[in-house]
N, C-alpha and C positions, 0 to 999 in steps of 0.2 A: 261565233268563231267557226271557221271553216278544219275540221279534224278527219284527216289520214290517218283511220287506221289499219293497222297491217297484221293479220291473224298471221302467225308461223304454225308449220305443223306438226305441235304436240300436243298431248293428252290433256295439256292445261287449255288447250284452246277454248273448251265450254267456260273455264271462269272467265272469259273476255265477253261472256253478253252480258254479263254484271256488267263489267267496263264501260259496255256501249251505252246500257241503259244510265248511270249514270252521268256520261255525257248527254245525253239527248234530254234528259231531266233538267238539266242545268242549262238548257234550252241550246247547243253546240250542233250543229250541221256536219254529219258526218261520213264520211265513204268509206266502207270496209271493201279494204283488200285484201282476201285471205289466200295465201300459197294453196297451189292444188293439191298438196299435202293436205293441208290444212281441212279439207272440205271432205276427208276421208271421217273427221271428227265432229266438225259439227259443220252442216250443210247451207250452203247459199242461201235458201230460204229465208232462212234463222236471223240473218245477217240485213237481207232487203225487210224482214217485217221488223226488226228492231230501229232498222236504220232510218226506213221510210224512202231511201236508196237503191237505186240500181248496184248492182252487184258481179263484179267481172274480175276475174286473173287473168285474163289475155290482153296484151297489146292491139290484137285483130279487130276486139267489139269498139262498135265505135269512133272506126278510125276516122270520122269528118272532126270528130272532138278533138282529135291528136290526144286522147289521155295521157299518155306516156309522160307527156310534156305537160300539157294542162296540168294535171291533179296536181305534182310537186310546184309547181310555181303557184296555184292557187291557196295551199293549205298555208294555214298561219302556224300548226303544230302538225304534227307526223309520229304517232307513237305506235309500237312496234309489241306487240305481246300477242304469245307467248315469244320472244326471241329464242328460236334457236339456235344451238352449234352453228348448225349450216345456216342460217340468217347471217349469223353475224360475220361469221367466214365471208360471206358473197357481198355484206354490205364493204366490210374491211379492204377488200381486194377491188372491190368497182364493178362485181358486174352486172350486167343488163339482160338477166335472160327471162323474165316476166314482169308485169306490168308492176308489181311491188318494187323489184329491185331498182326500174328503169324508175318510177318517181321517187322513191331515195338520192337519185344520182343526181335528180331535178330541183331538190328540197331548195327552199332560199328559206326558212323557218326553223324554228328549233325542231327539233329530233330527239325524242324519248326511248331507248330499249327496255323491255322488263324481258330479263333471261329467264329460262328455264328449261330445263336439264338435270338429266344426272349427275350426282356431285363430282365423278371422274370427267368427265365431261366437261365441267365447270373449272374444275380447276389443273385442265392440262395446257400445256403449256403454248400449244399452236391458239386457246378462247383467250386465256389470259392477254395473247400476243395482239388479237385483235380486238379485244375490249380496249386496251391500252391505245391501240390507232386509233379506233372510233373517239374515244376521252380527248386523243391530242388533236383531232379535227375538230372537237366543238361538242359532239355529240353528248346526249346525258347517258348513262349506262348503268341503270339501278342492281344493287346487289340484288341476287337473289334469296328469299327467303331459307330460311333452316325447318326442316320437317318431315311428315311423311312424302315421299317419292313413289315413281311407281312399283307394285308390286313391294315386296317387304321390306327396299331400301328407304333410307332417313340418314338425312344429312341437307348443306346447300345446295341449292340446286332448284328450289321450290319457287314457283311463280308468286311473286306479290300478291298480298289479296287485292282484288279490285279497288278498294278506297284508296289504296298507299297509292296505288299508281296513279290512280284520278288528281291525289295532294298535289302526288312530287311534277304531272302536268300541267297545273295550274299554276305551281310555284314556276314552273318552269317559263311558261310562257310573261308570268306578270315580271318576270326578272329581265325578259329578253334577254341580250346576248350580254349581259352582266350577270346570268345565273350560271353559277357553278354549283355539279353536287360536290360544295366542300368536303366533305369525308367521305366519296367511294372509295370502296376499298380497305374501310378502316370497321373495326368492332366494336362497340361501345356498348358497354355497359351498364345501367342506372338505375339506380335505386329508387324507389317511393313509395309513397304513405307513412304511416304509422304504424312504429310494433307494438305489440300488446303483451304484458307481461302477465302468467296468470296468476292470479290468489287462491282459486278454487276452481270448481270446474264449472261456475256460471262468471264469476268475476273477474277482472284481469284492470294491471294497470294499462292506462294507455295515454295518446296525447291528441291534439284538436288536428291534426295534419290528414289532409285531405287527395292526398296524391294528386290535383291536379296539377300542379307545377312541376314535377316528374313526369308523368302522362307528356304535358306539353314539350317536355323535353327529348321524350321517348319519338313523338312524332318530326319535331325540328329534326333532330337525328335523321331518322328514318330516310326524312325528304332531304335532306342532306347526303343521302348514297349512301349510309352507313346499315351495315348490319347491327340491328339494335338486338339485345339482352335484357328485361325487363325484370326487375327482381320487387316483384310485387309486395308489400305489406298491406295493411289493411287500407284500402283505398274508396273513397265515395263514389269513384267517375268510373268507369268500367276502362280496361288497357287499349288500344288503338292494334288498327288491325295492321299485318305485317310487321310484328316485332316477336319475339321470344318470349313467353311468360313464364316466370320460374317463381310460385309463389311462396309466402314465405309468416309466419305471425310473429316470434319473437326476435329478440338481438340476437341471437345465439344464431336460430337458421340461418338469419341475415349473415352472421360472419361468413358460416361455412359455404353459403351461396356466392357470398362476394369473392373470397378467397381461389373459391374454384372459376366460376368466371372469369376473375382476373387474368389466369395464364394466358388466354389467350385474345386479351383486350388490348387496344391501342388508346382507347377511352375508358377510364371508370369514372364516373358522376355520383356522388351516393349524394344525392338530395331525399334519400328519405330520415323521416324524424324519429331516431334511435333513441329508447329508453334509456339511459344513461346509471338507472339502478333497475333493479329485478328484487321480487321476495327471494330472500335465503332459503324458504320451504314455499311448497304447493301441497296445499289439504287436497286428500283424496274426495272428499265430501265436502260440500256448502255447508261455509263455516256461519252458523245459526246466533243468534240473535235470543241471548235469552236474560230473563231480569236475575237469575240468581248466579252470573256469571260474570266478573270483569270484564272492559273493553278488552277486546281484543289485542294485543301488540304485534306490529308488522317489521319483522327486519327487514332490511334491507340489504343487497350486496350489489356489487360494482361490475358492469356489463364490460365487457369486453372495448376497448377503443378500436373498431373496424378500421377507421379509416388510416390512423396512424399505424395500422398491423399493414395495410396495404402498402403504404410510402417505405416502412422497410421490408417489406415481400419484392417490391421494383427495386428499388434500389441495390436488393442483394442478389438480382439477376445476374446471369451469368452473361460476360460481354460479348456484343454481335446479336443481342436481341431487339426489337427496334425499341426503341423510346417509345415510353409509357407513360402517358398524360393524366391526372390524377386532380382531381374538382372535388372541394368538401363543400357543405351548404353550413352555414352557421345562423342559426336563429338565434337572437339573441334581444336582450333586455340591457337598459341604460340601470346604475344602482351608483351606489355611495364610491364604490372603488373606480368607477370611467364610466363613459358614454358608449354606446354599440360599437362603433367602429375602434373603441381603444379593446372592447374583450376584444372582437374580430381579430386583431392584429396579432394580441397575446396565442388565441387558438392557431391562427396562420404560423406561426413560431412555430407552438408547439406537435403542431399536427406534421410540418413538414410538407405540406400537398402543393402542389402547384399555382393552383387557383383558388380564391376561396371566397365564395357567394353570398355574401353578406344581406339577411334580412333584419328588418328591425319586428319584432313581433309584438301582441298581444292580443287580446279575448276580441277583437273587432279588425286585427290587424292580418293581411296574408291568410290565416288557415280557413280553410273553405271558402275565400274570397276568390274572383275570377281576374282580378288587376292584383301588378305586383311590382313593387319599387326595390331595387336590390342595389348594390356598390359591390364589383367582384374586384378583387383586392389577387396579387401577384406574389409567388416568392420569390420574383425577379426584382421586390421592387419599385416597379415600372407604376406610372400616374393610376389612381383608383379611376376604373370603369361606372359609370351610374346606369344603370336601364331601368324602365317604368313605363308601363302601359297593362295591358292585358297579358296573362302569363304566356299564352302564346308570344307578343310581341317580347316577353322579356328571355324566352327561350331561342330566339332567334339571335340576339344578342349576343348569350351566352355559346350558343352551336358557333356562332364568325367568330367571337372570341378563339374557341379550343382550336377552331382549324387555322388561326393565324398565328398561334403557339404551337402547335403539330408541326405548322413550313417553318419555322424558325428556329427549331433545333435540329441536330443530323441523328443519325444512329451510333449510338454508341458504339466504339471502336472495339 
């Protein structure tokens, strides 16, 4: 595949030879065009021995090639990192004043931006205005990341790490002009792994849940244009780069972590697998093992329901906030009183949530497995959903689900 890329000139420009290298690894043909800003940061050089490519910002080199014209009508994709302000300003507005802008103007391929800037920056009203035009011409326009900035600022504004943008290009391109980033612009939240509840200070209750079906959800998000939130519990698979990680070991942190994330979500997913009891006490000491001693007795008490505290936390918003989309995951077991899908239904009741993701589980079923068969069930309602493949494909599923519940309600009045 023939790749346009376009260094803008910020301080984030050096993580764009991760970028490159990446593409070239993946065996992609690439021409960097880096703004002569850009070359104040990291130099041409850098660019042709990554690239294996000649390497020009002017119109002038070249001109038996017509670049201007060739490069955008040859590339199959066109991605733009770091995007700055003034990138996106000059791509918004049309114009032509170096060789980057002028093969933008020529693109007939998708077109990826990854912003970065500082968070005032980001989110003033003349970038907002133009991210929005670039979105309504076709273009992808990824959030930007949340984190350290330059100098002592933190906040959005932070360039993707290099994978997230290589995903959401791939995805981009394998979608062709059928890929939408469904949720730019939207926050989403989600939980996963397993909590652990302690008994002492080596032992702890816990459950078989392996976070990668969260993980995968955390990335469908991501590549989806969503600013992701990742509220980690105990997890096998390590988190996916360009999201938030906020981690977390018992139900308890997990409330206070969900709760506060919430405010400012558009998305919550709590797909992680919440202890449902906790010990009443935790021994300061490793509780010992001895013959002149009774088994031990373990009470138990009752963890908090997160996700139902969620459904009335939205619900008791104050009106003119937008619509808050809310996803619970039910693992669950067939027994004497119904089959999976009759608890499922009972929980969707009683939980109040929007959606609600239906697995069937057991000791071989889902947890640490890498395929996953789900029924996501509606409080609309509306016909049960089936998905089943690899949990990546079953997250994909679930991400077109939320963003085709997200367009079908308005804001509350």
């Amino acid at each position: 595949m023939r790749i346009v890329l376009g260094v803008g000139g910020g301080i984030a420009a050096y993580k764009v030879a991760s970028l490159l290298r990446l593409f070239t690894e993946a065996g992609h043909n690439v021409t960097v065009i880096p703004t002569e800003a850009s070359t104040r940061f990291v130099g041409t050089a850098t660019w042709e021995a990554l690239s294996g490519n000649p390497v020009s910002n002017s119109v002038f080199d070249d001109v038996h090639q017509v670049n201007h014209v060739r490069l955008g009508h040859e590339a199959d994709l066109i991605v733009i990192a770091p995007a700055t302000a003034d990138l996106l300003a000059k791509a918004a507005t049309g114009q032509a004043g170096d060789l980057l802008t002028n093969t933008l103007l020529m693109a007939r391929g998708p077109v990826l931006f990854a912003p970065a800037m500082h968070t005032e920056m980001w989110q003033h009203a003349a970038t907002r205005a133009n991210v929005e035009t670039l979105r309504s011409r076709g273009a992808a326009v990824l959030e930007p990341a949340s984190g350290r900035l330059t100098g002592a600022d933190s906040g959005p504004g932070r360039l993707p790490e290099p994978e997230a943008i290589f995903d959401a290009a791939m995805a981009l391109v394998q979608g062709q002009s059928d890929f939408q980033l469904q949720l730019a612009g939207r926050t989403v939240t989600i939980s996963a792994g397993g909590t652990r509840e302690p008994l002492d200070p080596v032992r702890f209750l816990g459950n078989r849940s392996s976070g990668k079906q969260g993980v995968a959800l955390a990335v469908a998000a991501r590549n989806a244009g969503a600013t992701v939130r990742l509220l980690a519990a105990h997890m096998d698979v390590p988190p996916p780069a360009g999201v938030e990680v906020v981690p977390v070991e018992t139900a308890l942190q997990l409330r206070e972590a969900a709760l506060a994330a919430a405010a400012d979500s558009d998305v919550v997913i709590m797909s992680a697998a919440v202890a449902d009891f906790r010990p009443a006490a935790v021994s300061d000491t490793k509780i010992k093992k001895r013959d002149d001693r009774d088994d031990p007795v373990i009470t138990l008490v009752r963890n908090p329901d997160i996700l139902h505290e969620l459904v009335e936390l939205r619900n008791g918003a104050a009106p003119g906030r937008r619509q808050q989309l809310i996803v619970g995951f039910a693992a669950e077991t067939g027994d004497s009183d119904g089959d999976v899908l009759a608890h499922a239904r009972a929980k969707l009741q009683r939980k109040g949530c929007d959606l609600l993701v239906v697995n069937h589980v057991g000791t071989d079923k889902v947890f640490g497995q890498d395929t996953n068969s789900v029924v996501i069930l509606a409080r609309s309602g509306s016909e049960p959903q089936e998905a089943s493949g690899t949990k990546t494909d079953v997250s994909a599923a679930i991400i077109s689900r939320i963003s085709g519940e997200l367009n079908s309600v308005s804001p509350r009045s």
